[in-house]
N, C-alpha and C positions, 0 to 999 in steps of 0.2 A: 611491478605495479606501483602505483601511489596512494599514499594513505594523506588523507586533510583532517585536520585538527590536532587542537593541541594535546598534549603530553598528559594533561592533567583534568582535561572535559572527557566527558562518557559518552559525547556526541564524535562520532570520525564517517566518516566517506571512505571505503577502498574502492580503488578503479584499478582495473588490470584487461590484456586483452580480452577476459570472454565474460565479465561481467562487472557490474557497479553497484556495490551494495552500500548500503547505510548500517552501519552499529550504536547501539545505545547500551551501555555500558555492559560490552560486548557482546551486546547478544542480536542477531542482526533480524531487522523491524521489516526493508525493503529489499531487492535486490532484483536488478531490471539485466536480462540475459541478455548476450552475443545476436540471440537465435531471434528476438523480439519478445519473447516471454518476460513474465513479472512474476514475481513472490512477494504474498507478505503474508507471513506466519499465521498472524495474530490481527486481524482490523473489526476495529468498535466503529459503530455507526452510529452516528446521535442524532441524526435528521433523516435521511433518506438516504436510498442507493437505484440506483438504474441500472439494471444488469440485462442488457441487448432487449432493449425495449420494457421492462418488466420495471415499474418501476414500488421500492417499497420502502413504507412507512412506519412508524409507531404513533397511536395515540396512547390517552393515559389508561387503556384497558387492553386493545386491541395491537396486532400487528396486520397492516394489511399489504395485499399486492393490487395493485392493478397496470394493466398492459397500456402502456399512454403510448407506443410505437415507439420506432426507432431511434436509437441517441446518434443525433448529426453533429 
């Protein structure tokens, strides 16, 4: 495998044949598989997310969903 960064950042890249992960001070954030699959542990959303049409919000009281169709 290869590992990117330096020696002494908490930020590194591993890539190896069956997957490409991202570490931050070693603990890993991303990691995009062989197979087409993705990991991420831990994701904070501060605006919005689209999840297969579904798209969701926060106001200052509220979390809302609504269906706005398909992400092209």
């Amino acid at each position: 495998g290869l590992s990117i960064g330096q020696v002494d950042n908490p930020n590194k890249v591993i890539i190896d044949n069956d997957d490409i992960t991202i570490l931050v001070n070693d603990k890993e954030v991303v990691t995009f598989r062989a197979d087409g699959s993705g990991l991420i542990p831990i994701l904070n959303v501060t605006k919005s997310a689209n999840l297969l049409g579904l798209q969701i919000t926060q106001d200052s009281t509220h979390i809302n969903w609504d269906y706005v169709g398909e992400v092209t």
